[in-house]
Each structure stands twice: as C-alpha cells, then as structure tokens.
C-alpha positions in Angstrom: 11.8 -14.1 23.9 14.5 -13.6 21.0 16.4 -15.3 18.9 19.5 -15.7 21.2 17.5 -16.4 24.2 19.5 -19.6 26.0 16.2 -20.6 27.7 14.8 -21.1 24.4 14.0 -25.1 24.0 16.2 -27.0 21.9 12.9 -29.4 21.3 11.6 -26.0 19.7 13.5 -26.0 16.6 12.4 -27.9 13.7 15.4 -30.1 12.0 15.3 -30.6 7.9 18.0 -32.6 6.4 19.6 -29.8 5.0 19.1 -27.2 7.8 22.6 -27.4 8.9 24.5 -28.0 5.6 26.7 -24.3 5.7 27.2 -24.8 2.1 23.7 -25.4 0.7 21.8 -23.4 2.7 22.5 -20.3 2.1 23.5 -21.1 -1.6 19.5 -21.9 -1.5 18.8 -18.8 0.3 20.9 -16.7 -2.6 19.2 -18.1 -4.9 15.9 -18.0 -4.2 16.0 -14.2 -2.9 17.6 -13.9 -6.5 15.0 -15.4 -7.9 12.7 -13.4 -6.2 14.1 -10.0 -7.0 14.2 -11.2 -10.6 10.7 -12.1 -10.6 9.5 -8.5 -9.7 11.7 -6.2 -11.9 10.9 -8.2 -14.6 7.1 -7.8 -14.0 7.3 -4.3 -12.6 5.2 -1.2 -13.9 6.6 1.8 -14.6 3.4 3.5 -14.9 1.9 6.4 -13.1 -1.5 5.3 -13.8 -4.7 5.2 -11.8 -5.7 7.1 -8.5 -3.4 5.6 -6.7 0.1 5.6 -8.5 -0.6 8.9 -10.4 -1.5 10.1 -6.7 1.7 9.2 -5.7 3.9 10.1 -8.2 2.5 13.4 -8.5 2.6 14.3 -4.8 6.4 12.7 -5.0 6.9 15.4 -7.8 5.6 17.9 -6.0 7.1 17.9 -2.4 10.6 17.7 -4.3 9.8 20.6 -6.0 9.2 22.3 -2.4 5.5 22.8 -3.1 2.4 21.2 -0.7 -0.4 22.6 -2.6 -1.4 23.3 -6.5 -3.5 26.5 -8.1 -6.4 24.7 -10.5 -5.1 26.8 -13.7 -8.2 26.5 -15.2 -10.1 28.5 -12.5 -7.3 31.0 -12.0 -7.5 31.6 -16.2 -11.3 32.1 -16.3 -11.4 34.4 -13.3 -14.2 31.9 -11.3 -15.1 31.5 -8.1 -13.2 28.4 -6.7 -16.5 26.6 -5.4 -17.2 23.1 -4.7 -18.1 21.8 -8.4 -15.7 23.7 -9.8 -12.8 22.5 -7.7 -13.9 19.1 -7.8 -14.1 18.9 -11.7 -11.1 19.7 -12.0 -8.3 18.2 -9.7 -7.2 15.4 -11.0 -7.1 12.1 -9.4 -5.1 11.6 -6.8 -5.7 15.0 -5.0 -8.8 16.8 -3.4 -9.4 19.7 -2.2 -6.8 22.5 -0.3 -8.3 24.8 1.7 -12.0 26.4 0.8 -11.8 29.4 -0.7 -8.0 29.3 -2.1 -8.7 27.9 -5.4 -6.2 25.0 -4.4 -5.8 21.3 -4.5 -4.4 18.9 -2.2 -2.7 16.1 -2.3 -5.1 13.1 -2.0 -2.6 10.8 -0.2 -0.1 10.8 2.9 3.3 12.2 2.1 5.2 9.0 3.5 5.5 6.9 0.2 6.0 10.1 -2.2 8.6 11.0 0.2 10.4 7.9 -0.6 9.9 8.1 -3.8 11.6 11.5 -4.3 14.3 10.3 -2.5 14.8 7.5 -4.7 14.3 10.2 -7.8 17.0 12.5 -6.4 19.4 9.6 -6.8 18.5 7.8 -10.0 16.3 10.4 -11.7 12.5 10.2 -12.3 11.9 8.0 -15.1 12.8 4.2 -13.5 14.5 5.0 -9.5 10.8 5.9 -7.9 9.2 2.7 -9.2 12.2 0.4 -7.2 10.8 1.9 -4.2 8.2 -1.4 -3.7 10.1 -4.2 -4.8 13.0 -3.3 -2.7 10.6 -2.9 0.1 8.8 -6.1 -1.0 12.5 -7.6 -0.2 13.1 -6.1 3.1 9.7 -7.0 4.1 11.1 -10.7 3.7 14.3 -10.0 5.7 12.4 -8.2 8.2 10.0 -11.2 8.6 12.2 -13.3 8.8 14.5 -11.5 12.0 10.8 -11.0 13.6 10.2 -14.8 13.8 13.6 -15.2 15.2 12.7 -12.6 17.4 9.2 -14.4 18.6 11.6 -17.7 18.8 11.2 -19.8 15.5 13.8 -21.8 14.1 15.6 -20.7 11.4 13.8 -22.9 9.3 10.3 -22.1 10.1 11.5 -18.5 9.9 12.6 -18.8 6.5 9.4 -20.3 5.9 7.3 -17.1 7.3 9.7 -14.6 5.5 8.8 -16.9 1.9 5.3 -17.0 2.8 4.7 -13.2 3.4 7.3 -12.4 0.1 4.4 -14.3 -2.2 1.2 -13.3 -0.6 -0.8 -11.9 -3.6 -1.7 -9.0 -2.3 2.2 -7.9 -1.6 3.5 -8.8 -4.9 0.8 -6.8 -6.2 1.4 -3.7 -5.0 5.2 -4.1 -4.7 4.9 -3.9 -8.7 3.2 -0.5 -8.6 4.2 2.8 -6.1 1.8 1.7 -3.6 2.1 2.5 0.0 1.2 -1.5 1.1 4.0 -2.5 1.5 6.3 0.3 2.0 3.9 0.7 5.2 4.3 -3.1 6.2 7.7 -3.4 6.2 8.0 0.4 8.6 5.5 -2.1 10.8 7.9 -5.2 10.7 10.4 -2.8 11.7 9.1 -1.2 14.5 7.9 -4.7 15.9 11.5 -6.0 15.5 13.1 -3.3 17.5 10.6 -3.1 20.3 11.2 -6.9 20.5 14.8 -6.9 20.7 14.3 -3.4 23.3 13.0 -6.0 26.0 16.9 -7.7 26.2 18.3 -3.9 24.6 16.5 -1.2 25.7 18.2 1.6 23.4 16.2 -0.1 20.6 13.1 1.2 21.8 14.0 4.9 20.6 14.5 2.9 17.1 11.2 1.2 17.6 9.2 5.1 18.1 11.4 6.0 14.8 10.2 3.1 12.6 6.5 3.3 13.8 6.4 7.1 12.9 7.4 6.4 9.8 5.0 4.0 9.1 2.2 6.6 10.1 3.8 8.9 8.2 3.1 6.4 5.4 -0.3 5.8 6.3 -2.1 7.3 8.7 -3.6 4.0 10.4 -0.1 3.1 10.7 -1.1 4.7 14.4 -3.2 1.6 14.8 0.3 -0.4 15.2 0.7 1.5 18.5 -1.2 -0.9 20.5 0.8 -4.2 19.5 3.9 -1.6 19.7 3.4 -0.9 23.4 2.5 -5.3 24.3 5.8 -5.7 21.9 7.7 -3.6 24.9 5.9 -5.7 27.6 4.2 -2.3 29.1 7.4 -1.3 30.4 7.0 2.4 31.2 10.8 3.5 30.8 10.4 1.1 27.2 7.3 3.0 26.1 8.9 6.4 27.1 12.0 5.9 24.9 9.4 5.0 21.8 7.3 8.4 22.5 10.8 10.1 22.5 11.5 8.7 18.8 8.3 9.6 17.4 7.6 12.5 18.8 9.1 15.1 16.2 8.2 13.1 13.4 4.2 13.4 15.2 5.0 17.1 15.4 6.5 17.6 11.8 3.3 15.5 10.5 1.1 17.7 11.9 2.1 20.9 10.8 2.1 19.4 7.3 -1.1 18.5 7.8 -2.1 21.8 9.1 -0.5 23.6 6.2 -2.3 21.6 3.4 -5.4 20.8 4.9 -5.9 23.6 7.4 -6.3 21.3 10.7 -3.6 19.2 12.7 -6.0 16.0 13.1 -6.9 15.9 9.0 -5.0 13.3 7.3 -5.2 13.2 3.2 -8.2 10.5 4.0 -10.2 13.3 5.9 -10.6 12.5 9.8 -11.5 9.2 11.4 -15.2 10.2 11.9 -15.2 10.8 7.7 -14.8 7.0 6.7 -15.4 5.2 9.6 -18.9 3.4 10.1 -20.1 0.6 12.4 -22.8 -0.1 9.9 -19.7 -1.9 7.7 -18.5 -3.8 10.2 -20.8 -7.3 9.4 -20.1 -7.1 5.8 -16.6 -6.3 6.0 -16.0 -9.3 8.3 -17.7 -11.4 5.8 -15.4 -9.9 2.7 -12.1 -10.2 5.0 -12.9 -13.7 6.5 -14.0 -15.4 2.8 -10.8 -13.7 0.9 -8.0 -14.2 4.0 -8.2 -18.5 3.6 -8.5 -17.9 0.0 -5.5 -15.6 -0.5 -3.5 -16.7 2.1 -4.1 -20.1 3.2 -6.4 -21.8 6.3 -2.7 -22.1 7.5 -2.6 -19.0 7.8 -6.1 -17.3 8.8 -7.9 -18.9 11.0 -4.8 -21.2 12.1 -3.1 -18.6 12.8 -5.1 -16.9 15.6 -5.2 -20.3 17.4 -1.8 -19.1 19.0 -3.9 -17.2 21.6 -5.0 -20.7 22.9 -1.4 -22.4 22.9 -0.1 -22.1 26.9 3.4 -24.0 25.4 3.5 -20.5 23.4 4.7 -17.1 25.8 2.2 -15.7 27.3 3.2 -12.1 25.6 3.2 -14.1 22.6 -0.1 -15.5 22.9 -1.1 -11.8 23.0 0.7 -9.6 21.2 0.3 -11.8 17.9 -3.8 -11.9 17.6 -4.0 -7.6 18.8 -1.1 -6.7 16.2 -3.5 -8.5 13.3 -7.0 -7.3 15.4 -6.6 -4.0 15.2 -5.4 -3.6 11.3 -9.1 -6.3 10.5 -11.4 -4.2 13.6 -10.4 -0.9 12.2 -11.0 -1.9 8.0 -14.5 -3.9 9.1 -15.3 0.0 10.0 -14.2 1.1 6.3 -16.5 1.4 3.5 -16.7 -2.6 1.7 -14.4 -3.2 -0.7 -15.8 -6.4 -2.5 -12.5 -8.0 -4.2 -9.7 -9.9 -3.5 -7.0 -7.0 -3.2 -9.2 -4.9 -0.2 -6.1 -7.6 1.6 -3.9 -4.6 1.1 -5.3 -2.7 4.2 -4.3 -5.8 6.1 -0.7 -6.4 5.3 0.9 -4.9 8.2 -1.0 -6.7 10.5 -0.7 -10.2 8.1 2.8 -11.2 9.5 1.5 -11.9 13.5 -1.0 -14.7 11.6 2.3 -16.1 10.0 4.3 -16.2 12.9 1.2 -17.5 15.0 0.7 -20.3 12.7 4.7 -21.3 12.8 4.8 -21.0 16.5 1.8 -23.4 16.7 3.9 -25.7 13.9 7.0 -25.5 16.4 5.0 -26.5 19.5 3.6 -29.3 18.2 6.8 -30.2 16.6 8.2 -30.7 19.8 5.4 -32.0 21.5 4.8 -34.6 19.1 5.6 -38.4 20.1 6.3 -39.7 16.7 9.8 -40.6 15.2 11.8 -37.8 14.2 11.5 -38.9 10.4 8.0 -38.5 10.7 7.7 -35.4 12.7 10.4 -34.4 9.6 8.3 -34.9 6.9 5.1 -33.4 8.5 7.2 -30.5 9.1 8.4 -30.3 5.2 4.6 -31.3 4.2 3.2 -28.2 5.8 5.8 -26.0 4.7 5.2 -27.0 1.5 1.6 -26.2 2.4 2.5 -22.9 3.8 4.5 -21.5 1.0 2.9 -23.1 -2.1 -0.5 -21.9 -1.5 0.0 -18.4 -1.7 2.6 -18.8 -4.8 -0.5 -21.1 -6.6 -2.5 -17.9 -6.2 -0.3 -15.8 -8.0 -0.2 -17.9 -10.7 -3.8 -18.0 -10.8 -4.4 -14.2 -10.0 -2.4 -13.4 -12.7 -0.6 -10.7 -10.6 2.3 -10.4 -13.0 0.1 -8.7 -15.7 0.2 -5.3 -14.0 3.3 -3.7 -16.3 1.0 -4.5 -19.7 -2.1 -3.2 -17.9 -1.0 -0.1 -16.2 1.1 0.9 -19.4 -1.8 2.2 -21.2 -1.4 5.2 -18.8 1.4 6.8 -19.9 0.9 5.5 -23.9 -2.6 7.0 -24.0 -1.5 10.4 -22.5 1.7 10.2 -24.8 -0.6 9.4 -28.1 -2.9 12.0 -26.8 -1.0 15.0 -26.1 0.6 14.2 -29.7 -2.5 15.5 -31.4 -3.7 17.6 -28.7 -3.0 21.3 -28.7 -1.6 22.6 -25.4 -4.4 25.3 -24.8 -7.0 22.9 -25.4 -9.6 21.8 -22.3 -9.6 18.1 -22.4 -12.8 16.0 -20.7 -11.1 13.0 -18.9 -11.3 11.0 -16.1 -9.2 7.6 -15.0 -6.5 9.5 -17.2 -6.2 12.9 -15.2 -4.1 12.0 -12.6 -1.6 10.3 -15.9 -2.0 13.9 -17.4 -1.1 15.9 -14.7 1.7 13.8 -14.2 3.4 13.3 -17.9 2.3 16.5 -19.6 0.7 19.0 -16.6 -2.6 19.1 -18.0 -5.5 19.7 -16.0 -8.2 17.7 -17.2 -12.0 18.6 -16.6 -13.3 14.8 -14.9 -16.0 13.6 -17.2 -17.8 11.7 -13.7 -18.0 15.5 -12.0 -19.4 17.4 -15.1 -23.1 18.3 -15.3 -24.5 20.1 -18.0 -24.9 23.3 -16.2 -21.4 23.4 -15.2 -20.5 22.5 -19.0 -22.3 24.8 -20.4 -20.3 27.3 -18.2 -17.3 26.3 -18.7 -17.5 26.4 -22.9 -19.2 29.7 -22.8 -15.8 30.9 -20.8 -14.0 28.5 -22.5 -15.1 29.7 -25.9 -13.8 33.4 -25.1 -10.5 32.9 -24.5 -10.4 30.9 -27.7 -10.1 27.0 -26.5 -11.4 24.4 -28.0 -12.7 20.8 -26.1 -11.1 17.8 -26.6 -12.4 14.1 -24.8 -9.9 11.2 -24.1 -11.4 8.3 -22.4 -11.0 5.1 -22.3 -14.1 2.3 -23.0 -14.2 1.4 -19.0 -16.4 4.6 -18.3 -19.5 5.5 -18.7 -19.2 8.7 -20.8 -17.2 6.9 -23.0 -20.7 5.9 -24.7 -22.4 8.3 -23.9 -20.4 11.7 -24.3 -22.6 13.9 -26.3 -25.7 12.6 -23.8 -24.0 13.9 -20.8 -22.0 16.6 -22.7 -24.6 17.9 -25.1 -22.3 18.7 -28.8 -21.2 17.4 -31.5 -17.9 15.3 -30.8 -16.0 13.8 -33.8 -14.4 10.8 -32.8 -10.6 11.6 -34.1 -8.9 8.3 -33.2 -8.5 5.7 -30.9 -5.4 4.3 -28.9 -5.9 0.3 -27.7 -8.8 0.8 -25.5 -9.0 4.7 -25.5 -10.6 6.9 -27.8 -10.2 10.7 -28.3 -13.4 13.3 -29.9 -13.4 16.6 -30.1 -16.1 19.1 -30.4 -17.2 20.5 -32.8 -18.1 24.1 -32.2 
C-alpha cells in the first residue's frame, strides 16, 4: 500500500494540532534535522582507532591506491617462511590473512564501507571527508525511514515519528560517529525496501531495489539476509523479482571476483564463510542477550510491540508479513553468531530495527482509528505515546553516554603521533589495540603483543638483532602485557614514557 494509495483510510491518519499548519511544520522539521546534524559533527570522531575503524580506514586507503592485498614487510626483510604464527603476529588489526603461502595480508572487512569512504576522500581529502561518511548516512537513514512508513501507509505524523525514533536509537548514533559499516548498511536496506515497495504501483523501481540491496551486501555480507523481506516487499511477483536479480547481478559478479582475488575463493567473505561463525549452540544465549538489550535500548514500544503487527487483521496482510521476516532474519541469523554480551551487539540488528518501528506505528494508527473515544482524547494518547516512542531512545543516549566517542577514540591517533616521535623508523615495535592506528598514520607494522610466544620472540630478536633493529613496546594499560611485558617477553624493558593511558619501553639489549 503506499503513501498515495486513494484506498488508504482517511480514519488511518493520526491528526495533532499542528499537523497541518504549512508554516510550522516544516520550520519544526528544519530545525530539528538541524539540530540533529549539529549534534553528530559536533561529537564525531576523527579517529582511526580500534579493529574496526583502523580496519576501515586502512582498507579505504588501500583500494584507492589500486591495491587488494599487503606484503608483511617484516617477513619479506628477514627472509622467513610466511607461516601461520608469523603471519598472524604481524598483520595488524583490521586485516587477516591473504592467501597461504604468499606472505600476504588481507583485508579483515568487506570493501563496501571503505569504498565509500574513498570516495568521500577523493573529494575532500583524507584527513576529515571519510569520517562524514556515517553521520550523513545516519541522516539519510532518517529520510529513508521516514518515505518507508509512508510507503507501509502511516501518516505523516506517525512517520515523522518512526524516522526520529530510528535517528536516536543508541546503537545508530554510536556508530554514525565512527566509520562503521551499521549504518551505512541500514540505510542500503531502507533503500532497497523503499523501492521494492514503491515497484508494486512502479515496477521499473524494482531494477533500483536489486541495485540498493547489492550494495548493502557489498557492505556487509549478511546484507544477503535482506533478500527474503526483499522478495515479500515485491509481493512474489516473478517479472518484480526478475528486474531485482537484473540490478544486482553484476554487482554479485564483481563481489565475487574480489573476493576470489583476495581470499582465493568466490563464497569467502572478509568474515570467513557462513559455516566459520555460525553455530546453533549460540542460539539460546543470544536470544536471551538480544531480547533483555532490544526493550532496554529501544523501548517495549518498540520490541516486543512491535512484532504484534503480525496479529493485527486491520493491518495488510503483506504487511503483517513482511514487517516480522525483514526484522526475523537479521535476530535468527545473529542468535547463530558467537555472544556478544553488551549493549552495542544491537549493531548487527539495525537493518532489520526499522520493520519493529513501523510495526509498532501501524498498530498505533489502527487503534487510532479504531478507537471510540473523543478525538481530543484519542489526540493526546496519540502525542503521549509519541512522546513515549521518541524520548526513550533519546533518555538512553543521555545515559549511554554515546557522545564520549571523539575523547575516547582520540587516543588513537595521539598515542601513535607521541609514539612515532621518539621511535626510530627501523625499530620493531610490540603492540596490539594500536596496530591497526599504526599501519594507518605512520605504516608501521607492529608485532601484536596477544600473538607473541616466547619461541617466536626469541626468533624474531635473534633476526631482528642482525639486521641491527632494536624493540620498542607501546601499549596501552587495557592489555594484559601491559603489566606483564618482560613475563611474556623475557628482557629488560625500560619504561621511556607514558602518553594518557599508554606507555612505551624499550629493550634493552
């Protein structure tokens, strides 16, 4: 049913007292997508920090540079056989392997996201451009959200509603302050949902529908897991479903030959292959982590309410449907991922998050319309649960304190700055959460204090020790070694200084 559907109810749209004031409305609107805008570049981290944003950045950096693949220098110096330990001490965070025997390593992520982010480079330059990527998707996320619940028949109220909702969920603002592939992925899935929506009255927009999905796969590869709801979206329409296959199809076939070059088989994503992470022995215990964190996060409103649409006969029966798969298939497929015990494992679930939103304002409409009251009482319920809606996940960023991520992820970039400052450049540095931040600001490969043995130490400083180089340790006070260097790393390291929560020793030969 969309937006312009004539046999839409008029019962079906929920009245506010502003709703049709043309002049304050969308002054409102302005300035509260304003606000919202301002809110994240003020917050936002320019940081290429951790697994996941050095992972990014550095793949970003490398595909615009025309390469798929890195040589581990250090191996390639010493003359050593490329095996297992060696490789995997050191490639940095971020990557793993390439393929065995070459001495490579591979990116450790999908190429959708660093795509975008060298796109947005090749415009504004590296330093800020890449890191606009999220928010801006974080903003068309809202738009999007807000044209799908048109689409799926809400008012332009209670669509407003949904597209505010999704905007302050806690788990999108916190990765649409990073270079995070979250939301970048959910708005791709938004997208493709849209279009095949609107194919049912235009069917040209299916071909727009394939596109959109196979970028979203190309941004994460359980983006695939969107095809189901995809294919209820085009109401199993064969000639519909044809046109999608069309659009994705040579972005399927130009994914897999990537993935064939770097990882030496069609079917293996960055994340391995399906059998690789999936298990049913998580499912109970990821149910339980995803069930306690959803109503917490996101409101009752919103999960388990929203699910209740399946049981609505006032809602469209493809409605009733579509809404409770697109969100099923995103929480089946994570309950068969590892557990992640914490509040932001929500990520996985974002583009599957809007059908609970829209589920919960169709249920709002119906009874709306089916409610006997006066219309100033059916009013102010309305305004009461929207209130509801919208303020719970905005409380929870205020509690979450989400908009700490720019001062937290900035030691990144300052400790590898302060580092590389006393550091000669043909020394071996021991590091860990900091080697995807090294490769990325200085091109250091870093040896990953978690992977090192003793053995493999000893190894390396013997070799090490012939070409001249000394060792150097930077890590910061969150890792083991950090108390324990010279018990894991027999030596004697001399601590040489220390950087907020990061210290740097070198040994002493």
């Amino acid at each position: 049913m969309g937006a312009t559907d004539s046999s839409t109810p008029a019962e079906l749209n929920v009245s506010l007292p502003f709703h049709r004031n043309r002049v304050v409305a969308p002054l409102v609107l302005i300035v509260a997508v304003a606000a919202y805008a301002l809110l994240l570049l003020t917050h936002l981290s320019y940081a290429a920090g951790g697994s996941d944003t050095s992972g990014y950045m550095n793949l970003a950096r490398l595909l615009a540079s025309g390469q798929t693949r890195c040589v581990i220098e250090p191996i390639r110096m010493f003359g050593l056989t490329p095996t297992t330990t060696l490789i995997s001490v050191f490639t940095p965070l971020g990557f793993t392997w390439g393929i065995p025997g070459t001495g490579t390593m591979a990116p450790g992520y999908p190429p959708g996201l660093p795509l975008h982010l060298a796109a947005a480079a090749s415009v504004g330059g590296w330093e800020r451009a890449p890191y606009f990527v999220s928010p801006i998707a974080a903003l068309l996320c809202a738009v999007m959200m807000f044209h799908v619940g048109r689409e799926f028949g809400l008012s332009r109220i209670l669509s407003t509603a949904g597209a505010a909702t999704l905007a302050l969920l806690p788990q999108l603002v916190w990765h649409a302050l990073q270079p995070a592939s979250d939301v970048v992925a959910t708005f791709w899935s938004l997208v493709a949902i849209w279009c095949a929506l609107r194919a049912v009255q235009k069917p040209s927009m299916a071909l727009a529908a394939g596109v959109a999905f196979a970028i979203g796969v190309w941004v994460r590869p359980t983006g695939i897991l969107l095809g189901v709801p995809l294919v209820l979206a085009l109401r199993l329409r064969p000639k519909l479903i044809v046109r999608a296959v069309a659009g994705s199809f040579p972005f399927a076939v130009a994914l897999m030959l990537y993935q064939h070059h770097v990882y030496g088989s069609v079917l293996k994503t960055a994340y391995g292959t399906a059998g690789d992470v999936i298990s049913l022995a998580h499912f109970v215990a990821c149910l339980r982590i995803f069930s306690s964190w959803l109503p917490l996060l996101c409101g009752p409103l919103v999960f388990p309410i929203g699910l209740f649409v399946a049981f609505d006969r006032r809602v469209p029966m493809w409605h009733r449907v579509l809404l409770p798969v697109w969100f099923g298939v995103f929480l089946g497929f994570y309950c068969l991922w590892g557990p992640f015990d914490d509040w932001w494992s929500l990520r996985f679930l974002l583009p599957g998050t809007p059908a609970l939103i829209v589920g919960t304002l169709l249920l709002a409409q119906t009874l709306h319309a089916a409610a006997n009251s006066r219309q100033w009482t059916r009013t102010l319920a309305s305004a009461l649960g929207i209130a509801i809606l919208i303020g719970w996940p905005a409380y929870q960023l205020y509690r979450r304190q989400i908009f700490d991520m720019a001062s937290v992820e900035s030691i990144y970039p300052e400790a590898v700055h302060w580092a590389e400052r006393r550091l000669p450049r043909d020394a071996i540095v021991v590091s860990d959460s900091l080697s995807g931040a090294f490769f990325y600001y200085s091109g250091r490969f870093s040896a990953r204090a978690g992977q090192l043995d003793n053995d493999t130490f000893q190894l390396l400083r013997a070799h090490a020790a012939r070409h001249g180089l000394k060792w150097y340790a930077v890590l910061s006070d969150g890792e083991p070694e950090f108390h324990s260097l010279a018990k894991k790393l027999p030596g004697r390291w001399i601590l040489m200084g220390t950087y907020r929560n990061v210290a740097m020793w070198r040994l002493d030969s």
